[in-house]
SERO-800014 format. One record per residue (C-alpha): residue in one letter; x, z, y. Coordinates in steps of 0.001 Angstrom, whole numbers, padded with zeros to 6 digits, always signed. Each point is the difference from the previous one (the first is absolute). Layout:
! SERO-800014
AXZY ...
***
This chain:
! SERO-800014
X+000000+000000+000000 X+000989-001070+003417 X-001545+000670+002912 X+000592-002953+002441 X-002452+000542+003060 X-002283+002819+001244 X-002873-000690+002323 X-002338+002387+001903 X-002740-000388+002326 X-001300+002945+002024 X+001313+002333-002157 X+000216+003833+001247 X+002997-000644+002663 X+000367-003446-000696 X-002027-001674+002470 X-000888-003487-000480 X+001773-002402-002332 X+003317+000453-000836 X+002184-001050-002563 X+003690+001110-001944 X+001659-002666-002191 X+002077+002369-002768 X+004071-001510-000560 X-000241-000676-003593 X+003542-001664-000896 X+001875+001097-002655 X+003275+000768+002689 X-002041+001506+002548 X-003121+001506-001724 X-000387+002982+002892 X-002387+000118+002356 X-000342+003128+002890 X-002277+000863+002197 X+000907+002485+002791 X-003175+001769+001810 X+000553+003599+001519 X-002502+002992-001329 X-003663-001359+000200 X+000684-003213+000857 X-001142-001468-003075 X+002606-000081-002930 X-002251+002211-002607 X-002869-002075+000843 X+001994-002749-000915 X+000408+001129-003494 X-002878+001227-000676 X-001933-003373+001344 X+001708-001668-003025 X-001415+002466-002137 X-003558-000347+001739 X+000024-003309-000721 X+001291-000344-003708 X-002269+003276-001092 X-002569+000893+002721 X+001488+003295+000773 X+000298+001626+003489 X+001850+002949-000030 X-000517+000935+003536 X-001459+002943+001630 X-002393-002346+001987 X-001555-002518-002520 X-001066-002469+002962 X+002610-002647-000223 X-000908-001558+002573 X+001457-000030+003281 X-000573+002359+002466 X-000141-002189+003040 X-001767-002708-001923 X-002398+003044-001055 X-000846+001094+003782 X-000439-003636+001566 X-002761-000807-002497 X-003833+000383+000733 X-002665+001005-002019 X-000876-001629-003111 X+003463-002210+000539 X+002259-001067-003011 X+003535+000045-000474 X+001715-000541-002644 X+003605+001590-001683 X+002108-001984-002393 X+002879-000395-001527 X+002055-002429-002023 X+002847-000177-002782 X+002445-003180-001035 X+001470+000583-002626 X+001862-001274-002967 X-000514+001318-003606 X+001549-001638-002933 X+000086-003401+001375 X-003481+000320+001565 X-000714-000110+003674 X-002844+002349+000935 X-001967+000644+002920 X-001775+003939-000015 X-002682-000001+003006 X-001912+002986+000462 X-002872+000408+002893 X-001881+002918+001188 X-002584-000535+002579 X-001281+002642+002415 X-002880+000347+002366 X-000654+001770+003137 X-002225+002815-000729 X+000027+001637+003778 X+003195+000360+003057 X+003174+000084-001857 X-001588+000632-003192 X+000197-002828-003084 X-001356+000305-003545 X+001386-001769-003272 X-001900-002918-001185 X+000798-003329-001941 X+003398-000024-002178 X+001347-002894-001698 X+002983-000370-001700 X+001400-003397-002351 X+003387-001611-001236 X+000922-003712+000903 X+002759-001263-002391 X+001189-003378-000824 X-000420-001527-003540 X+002789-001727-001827 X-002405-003435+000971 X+000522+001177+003807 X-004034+000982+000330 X-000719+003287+002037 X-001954+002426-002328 X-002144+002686+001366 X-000431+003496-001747 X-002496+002124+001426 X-001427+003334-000129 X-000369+000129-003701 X+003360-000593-001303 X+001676+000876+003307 X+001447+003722-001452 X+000696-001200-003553 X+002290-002804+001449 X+002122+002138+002609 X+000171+002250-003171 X+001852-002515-001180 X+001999-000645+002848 X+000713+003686+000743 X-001505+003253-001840 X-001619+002141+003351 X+001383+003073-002899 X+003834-001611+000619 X-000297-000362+003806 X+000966+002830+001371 X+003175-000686-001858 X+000783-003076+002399 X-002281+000947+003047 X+001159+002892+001794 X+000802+001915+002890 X+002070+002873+000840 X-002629+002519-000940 X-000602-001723-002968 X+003393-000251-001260 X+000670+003635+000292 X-002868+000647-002551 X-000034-003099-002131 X+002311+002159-003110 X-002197+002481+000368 X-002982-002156-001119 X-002235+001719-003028 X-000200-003761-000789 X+003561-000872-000036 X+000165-000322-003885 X-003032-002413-000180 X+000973-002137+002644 X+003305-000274-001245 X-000719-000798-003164 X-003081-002877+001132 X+002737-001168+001703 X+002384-000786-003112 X-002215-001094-002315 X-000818+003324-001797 X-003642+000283+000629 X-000644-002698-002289 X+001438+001406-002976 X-001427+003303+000853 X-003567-002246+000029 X+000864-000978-003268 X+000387+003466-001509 X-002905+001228+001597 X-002495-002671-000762 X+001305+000040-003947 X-000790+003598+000296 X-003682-001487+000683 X+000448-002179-002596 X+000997+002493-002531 X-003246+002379+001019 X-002402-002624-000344 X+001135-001095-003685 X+000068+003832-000932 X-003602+000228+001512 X-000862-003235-002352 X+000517+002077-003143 X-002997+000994-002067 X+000594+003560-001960 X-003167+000253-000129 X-000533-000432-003793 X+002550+003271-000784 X-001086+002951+001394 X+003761+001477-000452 X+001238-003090+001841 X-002339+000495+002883 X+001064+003660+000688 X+003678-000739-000350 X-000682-002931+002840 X-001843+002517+001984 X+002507+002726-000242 X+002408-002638+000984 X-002050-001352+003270 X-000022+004027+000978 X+004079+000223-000891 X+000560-003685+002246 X-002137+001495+002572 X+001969+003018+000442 X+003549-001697-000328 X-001276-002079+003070 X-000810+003116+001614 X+003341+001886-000589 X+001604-003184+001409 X-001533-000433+003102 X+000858+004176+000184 X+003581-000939-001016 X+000274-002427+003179 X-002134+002073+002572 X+002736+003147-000854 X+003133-002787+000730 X-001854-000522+002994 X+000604+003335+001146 X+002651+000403-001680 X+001601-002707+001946 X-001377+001288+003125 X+001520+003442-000028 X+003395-001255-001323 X-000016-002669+003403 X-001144+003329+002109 X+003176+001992-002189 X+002355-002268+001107 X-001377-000310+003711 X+000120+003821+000233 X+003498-000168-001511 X+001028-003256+002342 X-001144+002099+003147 X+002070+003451-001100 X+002746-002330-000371 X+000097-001201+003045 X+000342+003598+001939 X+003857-000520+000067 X+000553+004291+000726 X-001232+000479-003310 X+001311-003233-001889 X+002417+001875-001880 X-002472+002596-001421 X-002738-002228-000839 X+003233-002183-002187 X+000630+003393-001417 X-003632+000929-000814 X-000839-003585-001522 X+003430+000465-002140 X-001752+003476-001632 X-003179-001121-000386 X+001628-002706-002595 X+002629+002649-001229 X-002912+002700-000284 X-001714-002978-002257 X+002830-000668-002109 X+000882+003521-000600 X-003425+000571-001361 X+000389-002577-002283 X+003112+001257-001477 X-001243+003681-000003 X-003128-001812-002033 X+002416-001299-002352 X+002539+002528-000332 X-003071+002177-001288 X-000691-001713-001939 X+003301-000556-001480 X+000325+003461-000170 X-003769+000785-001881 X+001044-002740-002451 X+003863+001588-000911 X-001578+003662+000069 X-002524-000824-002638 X+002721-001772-002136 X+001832+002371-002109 X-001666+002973+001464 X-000075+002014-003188 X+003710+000283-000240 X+000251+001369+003696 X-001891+002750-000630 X+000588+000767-003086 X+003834+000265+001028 X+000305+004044+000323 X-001341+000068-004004 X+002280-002370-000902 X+002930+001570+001266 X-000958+003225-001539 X-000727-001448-003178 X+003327-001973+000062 X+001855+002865+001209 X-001435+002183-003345 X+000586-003217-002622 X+003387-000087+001044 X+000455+003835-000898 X-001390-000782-003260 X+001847+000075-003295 X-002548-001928-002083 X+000688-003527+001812 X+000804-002468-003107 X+000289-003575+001086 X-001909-002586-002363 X-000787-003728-000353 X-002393-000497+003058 X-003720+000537-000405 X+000557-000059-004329 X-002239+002554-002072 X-000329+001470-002850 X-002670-002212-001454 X+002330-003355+001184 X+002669+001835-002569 X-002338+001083-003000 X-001281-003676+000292 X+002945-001687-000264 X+001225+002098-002843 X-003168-000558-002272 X-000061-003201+000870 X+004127-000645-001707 X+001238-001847+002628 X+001343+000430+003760 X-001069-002207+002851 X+003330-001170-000405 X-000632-001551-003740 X+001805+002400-002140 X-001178+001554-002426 X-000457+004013-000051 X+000523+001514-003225 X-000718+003696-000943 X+003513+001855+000461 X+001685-002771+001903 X+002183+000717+003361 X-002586-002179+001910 X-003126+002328-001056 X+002218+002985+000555 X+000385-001357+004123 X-003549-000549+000165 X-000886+003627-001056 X+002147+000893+002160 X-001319-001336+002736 X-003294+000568-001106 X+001031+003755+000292 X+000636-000131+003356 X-003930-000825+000910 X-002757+001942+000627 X-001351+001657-001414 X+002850+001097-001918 X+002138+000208+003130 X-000953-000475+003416 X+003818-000799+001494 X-001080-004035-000162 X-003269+000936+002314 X+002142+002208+002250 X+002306-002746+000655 X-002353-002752+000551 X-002155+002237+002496 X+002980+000667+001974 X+001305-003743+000332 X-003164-000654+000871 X-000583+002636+002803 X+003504-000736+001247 X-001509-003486+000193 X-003346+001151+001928 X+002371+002226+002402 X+001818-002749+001375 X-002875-002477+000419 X-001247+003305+002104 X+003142+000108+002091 X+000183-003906+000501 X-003846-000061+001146 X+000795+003457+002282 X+002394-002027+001955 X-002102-002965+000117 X-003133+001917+001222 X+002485+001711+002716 X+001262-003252+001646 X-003807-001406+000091 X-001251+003246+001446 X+002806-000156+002674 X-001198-003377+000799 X-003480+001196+000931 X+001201+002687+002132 X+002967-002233+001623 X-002946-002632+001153 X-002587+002276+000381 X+002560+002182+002541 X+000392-003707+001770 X-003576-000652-000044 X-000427+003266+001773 X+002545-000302+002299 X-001584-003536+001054 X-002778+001202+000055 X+000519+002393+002878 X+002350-002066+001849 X-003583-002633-000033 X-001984+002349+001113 X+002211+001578+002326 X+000193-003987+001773 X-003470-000177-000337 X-000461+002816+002157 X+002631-001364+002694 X-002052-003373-000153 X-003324+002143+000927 X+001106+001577+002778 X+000993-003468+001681 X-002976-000302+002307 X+000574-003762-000502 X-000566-000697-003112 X-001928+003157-001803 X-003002-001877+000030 X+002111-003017-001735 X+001118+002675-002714 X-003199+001331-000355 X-001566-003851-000191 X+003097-000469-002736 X-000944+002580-002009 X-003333-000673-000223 X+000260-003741-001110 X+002431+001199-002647 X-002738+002445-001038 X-002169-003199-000301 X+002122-001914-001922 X+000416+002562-002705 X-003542+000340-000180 X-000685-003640-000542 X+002759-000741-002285 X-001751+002642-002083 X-003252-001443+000366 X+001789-003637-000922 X+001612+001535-003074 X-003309+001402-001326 X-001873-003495+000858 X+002804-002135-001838 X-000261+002435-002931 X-003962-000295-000419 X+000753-004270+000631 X+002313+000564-003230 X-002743+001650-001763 X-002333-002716+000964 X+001817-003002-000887 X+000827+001812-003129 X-003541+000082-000785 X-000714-003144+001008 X+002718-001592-002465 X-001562+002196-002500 X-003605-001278+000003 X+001068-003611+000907 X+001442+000201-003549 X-003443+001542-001135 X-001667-002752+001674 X+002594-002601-001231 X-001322+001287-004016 X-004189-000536+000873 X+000460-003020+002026 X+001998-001914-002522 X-003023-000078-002406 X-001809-001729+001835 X+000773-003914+000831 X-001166-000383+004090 X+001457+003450+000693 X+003399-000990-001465 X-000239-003249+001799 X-000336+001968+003228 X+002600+002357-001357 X+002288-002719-000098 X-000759-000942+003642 X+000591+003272+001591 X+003796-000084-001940 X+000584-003177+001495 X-001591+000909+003479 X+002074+003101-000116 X+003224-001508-001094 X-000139-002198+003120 X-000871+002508+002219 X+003193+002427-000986 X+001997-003478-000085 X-001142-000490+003501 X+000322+003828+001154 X+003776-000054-000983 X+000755-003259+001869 X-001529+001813+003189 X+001797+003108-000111 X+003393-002240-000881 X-000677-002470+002681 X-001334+003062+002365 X+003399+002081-000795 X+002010-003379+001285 X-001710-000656+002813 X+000261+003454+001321 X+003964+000109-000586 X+000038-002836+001405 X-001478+000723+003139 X+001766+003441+000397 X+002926-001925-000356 X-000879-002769+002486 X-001601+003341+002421 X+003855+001653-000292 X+001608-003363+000959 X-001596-000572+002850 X-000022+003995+001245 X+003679-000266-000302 X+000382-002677+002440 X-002437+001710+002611 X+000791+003713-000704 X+003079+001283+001553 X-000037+003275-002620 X+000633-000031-003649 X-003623+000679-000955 X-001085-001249-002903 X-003791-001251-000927 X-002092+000266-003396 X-003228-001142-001037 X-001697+001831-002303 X-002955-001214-002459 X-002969+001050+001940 X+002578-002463+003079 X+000532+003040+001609 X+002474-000713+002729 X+002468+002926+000579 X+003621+000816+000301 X+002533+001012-003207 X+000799+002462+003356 X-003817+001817-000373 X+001582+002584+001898 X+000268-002517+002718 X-002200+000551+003318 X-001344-003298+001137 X-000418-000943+003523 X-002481-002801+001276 X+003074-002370+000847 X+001144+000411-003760 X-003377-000244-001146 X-000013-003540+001374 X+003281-000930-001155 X-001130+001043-003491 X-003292-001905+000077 X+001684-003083+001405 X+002540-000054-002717 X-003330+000474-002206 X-001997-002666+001230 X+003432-002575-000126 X+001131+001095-003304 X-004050-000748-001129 X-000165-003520+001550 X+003668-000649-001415 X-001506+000680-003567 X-003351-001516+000445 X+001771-003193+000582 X+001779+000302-002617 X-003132+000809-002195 X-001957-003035+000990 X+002780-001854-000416 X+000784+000967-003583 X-003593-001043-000474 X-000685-003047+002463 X-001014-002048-002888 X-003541+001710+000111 X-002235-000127+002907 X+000782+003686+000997 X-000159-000280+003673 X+002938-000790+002914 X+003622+000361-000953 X+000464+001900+002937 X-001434+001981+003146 X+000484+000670+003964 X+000541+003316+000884 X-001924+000717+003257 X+001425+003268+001303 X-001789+002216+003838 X+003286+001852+001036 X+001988+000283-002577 X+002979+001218+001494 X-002147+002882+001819 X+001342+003509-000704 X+003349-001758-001177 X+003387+000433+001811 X+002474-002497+000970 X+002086-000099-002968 X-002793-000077-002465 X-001672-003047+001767 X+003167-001827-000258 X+000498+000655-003747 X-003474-000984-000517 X+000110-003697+002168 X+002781-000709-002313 X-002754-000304-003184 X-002932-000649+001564 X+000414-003443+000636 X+001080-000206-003636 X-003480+002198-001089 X-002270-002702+000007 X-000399-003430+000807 X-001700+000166+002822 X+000488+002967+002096 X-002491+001111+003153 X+000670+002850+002291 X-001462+001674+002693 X+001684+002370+002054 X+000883+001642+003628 X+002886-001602+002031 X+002305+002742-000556 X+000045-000149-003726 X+000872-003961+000002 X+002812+001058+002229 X+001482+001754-003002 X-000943-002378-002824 X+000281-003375+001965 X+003886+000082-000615 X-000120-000082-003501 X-003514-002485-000328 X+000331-002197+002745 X+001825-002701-002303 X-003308+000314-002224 X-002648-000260+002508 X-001844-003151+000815 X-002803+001425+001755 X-000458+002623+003160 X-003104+000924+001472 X-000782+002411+002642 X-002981+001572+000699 X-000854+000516+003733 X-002862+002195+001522 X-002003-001606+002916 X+000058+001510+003319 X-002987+000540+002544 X+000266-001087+003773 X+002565+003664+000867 X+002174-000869-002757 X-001194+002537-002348 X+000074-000842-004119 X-003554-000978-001111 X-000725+001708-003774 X-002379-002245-000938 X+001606-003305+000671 X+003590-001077-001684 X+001496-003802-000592 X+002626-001241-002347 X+002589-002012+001080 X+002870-001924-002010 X+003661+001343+001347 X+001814-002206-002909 
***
């Protein structure tokens, strides 16, 4: 889309017909248009926007001149209207709108006949008309009135255009994205109309499971819409933490403590962490090997009395008496030899035979004490082991403590700053929030488990009744194949949604870089929350603007890109103006230079109105760019005096 000429008759300051032809060339694709405050610039803008959309966004909705207004007698007609040449996608098109007033008394006019229609020229060179009917659906095409604001806007307007609750919307019509998001919802349709279409009415079983299914869907949709209405708010007290946070920061006598307090308020976190682990650590080697810990004062007594002992015999390991007796009546050892009555190998096993119990009990005796020497030192290992764990706890806990109070005791410095206890106060409260509804969230994403549990579960119920029957199955079928598409269609929006938004926080950085003069650095976040890695940062208005500029250039940069990548479908233009109202306003001299060096490079087709002193500043670095100057004049009355009402255009270059 390029806008080529803009034409207005009578309208608000704009007295009569009068006319500005747009530079359009690819080397000098800047136009400006210098007016002083009130002298017509914003009307200017938003004239182009009356005329492509119908809107007036002024105070007064009469657009039509005041002096034209209070020469006109009763019952008298005059007309406002406006008209756009322009150029989309090879097309030439002419946008007229008309609004026609009548005098309803002295200096008083009412509304009456609109009209509004496209001219453009067919490929056979034949002027078609389109009328009131398709009027909207074709400057749709042209230009979504949703996207506007992104290339139509004035100082005030750029200062709030990242803070938009319909930033993520409009960014995404922009690129394409809505129509995959379409896609997913209307299968969704799809999908609930086919499950709708089966019949379960023959099985009574069936029919309650589809039932108890509806009631499970219906609360899953439920928890959902919960789930987004808490990251709402969620998101809303986090942006108010960091503002708090931002504007504590920026109280430079206390800059040092704040650093400090932020640095706790992490360490406080991570020492409860380990204190959460280190007790457990210490639960789980406590109730390992216990029994020999405490039974460590009995085993040294029973130790020290075995080793007084005089009936200690040592033995084969764990043999008895009945092992022994076996092995003689059976003739053989385990060894294969035979045992024969009187031989030397019968005489060692009665030997050792004599040495069990209950003949003897020196074999026992023995074996209990190896075996409580054993449980002593498993005791003195796991005393030394529950020592350093224990000393742990009370090493982090004494840290914990002590950052604890040193928190507090900053906290209480921070309150009595008469400058920012409200801040604190404001802080503390939103972190209060947040806790709250991250607790809420968990709970909500736990019963969304349950749900979709359940649902799985009686899908496969389902699955079993609808099978037996031939029309269900059939529509069984369909729903799998609707559904497959749909999560095949899902996945290649989130992808494609993922890349475009690195993309344009990359494109966003580039061009901050070359305007901002800091080493600030920009992210994007899903929801296209625009904020600073920096949260801590406190934003003026003149860095607001630089932000949002390097916004709105980054966006056009991509969106040609987008269209580009895609020009082999009738998508729309493969690029757009940007029309900016003051854009340098709240800006200092530095910043406006940085920013004329990519402006001209933002778009192809750049318009810009703005006071005299500003082009001072940026003409240096644009002037080789510009093709076009206007300047916008205010007529005088007989004493010299500037006349409100009354302004003219006139062509300096």
């Amino acid at each position: 889309m390029r806008i080529e000429k803009l034409t207005l008759y009578n309208f608000r300051q704009f007295i009569g017909e009068q006319t500005i032809h747009f530079s359009s060339s690819e080397d000098k694709n800047v136009t400006v248009i210098i007016g002083e405050n009130t002298s017509g610039k914003t009307t200017l803008i938003r004239a182009l926007e009356w005329i492509l959309y119908g809107d007036v966004k002024f105070t007064d909705k009469t657009l039509l001149n005041k002096s034209v207004v209070d020469n006109l007698m009763a019952d008298e007609t005059q007309e406002v209207r406006g008209e756009i040449c322009l150029e989309h996608n090879g097309t030439e098109y002419k946008i007229q709108r008309r609004q026609q007033y009548t005098c309803i008394g002295e200096g008083k006019v009412r509304g009456t006949r609109k009209e509004q229609q496209i001219l453009y020229t067919q490929p056979d060179g034949q002027t078609k008309t389109i009328v009131k009917g398709d009027f909207k659906e074709n400057i749709e095409r042209i230009l979504p009135e949703e996207l506007s604001s992104y290339f139509f806007f004035g100082g005030e307007r750029l200062s709030e255009i990242t803070d938009s609750k319909d930033i993520a919307d409009s960014v995404k019509g922009l690129m394409g994205l809505n129509v995959l998001n379409s896609a997913v919802t209307h299968l969704n349709g799809v999908i609930n109309k086919l499950k709708k279409g089966l019949d379960l009415s023959k099985d009574k079983e069936a029919e309650e499971t589809q039932i108890q299914l509806g009631v499970v869907e219906t609360e899953l949709q439920q928890k959902v819409m919960d789930l987004k209405n808490v990251d709402v708010q969620l998101q809303y007290y986090r942006d108010e933490k960091e503002r708090y946070a931002a504007q504590l920061k920026a109280n430079e006598n206390i800059a040092e403590e704040q650093n400090k307090r932020e640095y706790l308020e992490v360490r406080i976190k991570e020492l409860e962490e380990r204190i959460h682990r280190a007790e457990n650590e210490f639960i789980s080697v406590f109730s390992r090997d216990a029994f020999a810990f405490f039974g460590m004062p009995l085993l040294r007594e029973a130790i020290e009395m075995l080793h007084m002992s005089q009936d200690i015999v040592e033995s084969v390991p764990d043999m008895t008496a009945s092992s022994i007796d076996y092995l003689i009546n059976r003739g053989y050892c385990i060894c294969g030899e035979k045992i024969e009555k009187g031989s030397s190998l019968e005489s060692s096993l009665l030997k050792e035979r004599a040495k069990q119990p209950p003949e003897a009990i020196g074999a026992l005796v023995h074996r209990f004490r190896e075996q409580a020497l054993e449980y002593l030192a498993v005791g003195e290992q796991y005393e030394a082991g529950v020592n350093v764990k224990y000393e742990d706890i009370i090493a982090l806990k004494l840290e914990w403590g002590y950052s604890i109070d040193e928190k507090e005791d900053l906290d209480n410095r921070l309150k009595d700053k008469i400058k920012i206890a409200d801040l604190e106060l404001k802080y503390k409260n939103a972190e209060s929030r947040i806790a709250e509804y991250e607790k809420e969230k968990g709970k909500i994403q736990e019963t969304i488990g349950v749900c979709k549990r359940d649902i799985n579960n009686l899908d496969e119920t389902l699955k079993h009744y609808i099978l037996n029957d031939k029309k269900n199955a059939k529509i069984s079928l369909q729903i799998n194949y609707a559904s497959e598409v749909q999560e095949w269609v899902l996945k290649a929006y989130k992808e494609r949604e993922k890349v475009i938004r690195e993309s344009l926080e990359e494109k966003v950085n580039g061009n901050f870089q070359k305007i901002y003069h800091g080493s600030r650095k920009i992210m994007i976040d899903e929801k296209y929350t625009v904020k600073y890695y920096d949260v801590t940062i406190d934003e003026s208005d003149g860095l607001k603007a630089v932000k949002n500029l390097a916004f709105v250039s980054g966006l056009v940069e991509l969106a040609k890109e987008v269209l580009e990548l895609n020009s082999t479908v009738d998508i729309g233009p493969l690029y757009y103006p940007l029309v900016m109202d003051g854009p340098f306003s709240n800006i200092d001299k530095e910043h406006i230079e940085n920013i004329s060096k990519i402006l001209p490079e933002a778009a192809e087709q750049i318009i810009i109105a703005l006071m005299e002193k500003d082009w001072e500043h940026a003409e240096l670095i644009m002037k080789p760019y510009v093709g076009k100057v206007y300047k916008i004049e205010k007529s005088k009355d007989f004493a010299g005096k500037d006349l409100e009402t009354i302004s003219y255009i006139r062509e300096v270059q």
